[in-house]
C-alpha positions, -999 to +999 in steps of 0.1 A: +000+000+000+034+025+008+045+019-027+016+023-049-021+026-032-043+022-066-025-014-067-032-025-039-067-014-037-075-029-076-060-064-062-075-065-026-104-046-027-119-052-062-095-086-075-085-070-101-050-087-111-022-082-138-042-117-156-072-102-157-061-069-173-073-052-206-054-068-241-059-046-267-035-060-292-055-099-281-089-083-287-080-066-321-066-100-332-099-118-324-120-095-336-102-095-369-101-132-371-138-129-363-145-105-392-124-127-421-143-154-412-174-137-409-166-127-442-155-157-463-184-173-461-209-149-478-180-142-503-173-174-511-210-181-517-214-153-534-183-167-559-201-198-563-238-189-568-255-184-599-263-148-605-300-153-601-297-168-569-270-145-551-303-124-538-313-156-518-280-172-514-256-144-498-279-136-473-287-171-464-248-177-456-241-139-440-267-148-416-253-182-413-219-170-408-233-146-374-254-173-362-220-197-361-200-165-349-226-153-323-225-189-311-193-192-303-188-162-289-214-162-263-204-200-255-167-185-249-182-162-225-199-188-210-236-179-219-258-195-238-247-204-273-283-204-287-291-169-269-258-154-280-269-169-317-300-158-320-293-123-308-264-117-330-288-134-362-316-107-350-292-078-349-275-088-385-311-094-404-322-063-386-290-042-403-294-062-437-326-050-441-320-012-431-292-015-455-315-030-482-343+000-476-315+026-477-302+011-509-339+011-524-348+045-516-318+059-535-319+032-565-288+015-560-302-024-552-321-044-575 
């Protein structure tokens, strides 16, 4: 407590401990990780699908792609996958479609 008071009151009083502190450079990696993966998966079904279909197909696997992600992450956070899934699934359709309605009232999606 003579050397450095914050310490000491982080570790006794609240547990806070040098494992338990912030890693930015950790969380930017995971998060990146998150995002290529998130990613490939509506890409590379959007590579493989027949032009007609991409309206049906990308979608499909994006939302895919954020119920496998939401999953996980919840799961690693020890909550419930399928609440974690489902929210994150909720959330992307909800942006999807705001993104579709912004595209439609300026004329830019089919």
């Amino acid at each position: 407590m003579a050397r450095d008071a914050l310490a000491a009151h982080a570790r006794d009083e609240l547990g806070i401990t040098s494992l338990q502190r912030a890693r930015p450079v950790q969380a930017a990696l995971a998060s990146a990780a998150a995002f290529a993966f998130g990613a490939f998966l509506p890409l590379f079904s959007a590579v493989l699908t027949p032009a007609p279909l991409l309206a049906v197909a990308v979608p499909t696997t994006s939302l895919t792609a954020l119920a496998l992600l939401g999953g996980l992450a919840a799961w690693t956070g020890g909550a419930s996958a399928a609440v974690g899934a489902r929210r994150v699934v909720m959330w992307g359709a909800f942006a999807m479609a705001a993104t579709h309605v912004a595209g439609r009232l300026v004329g830019t999606t089919l």
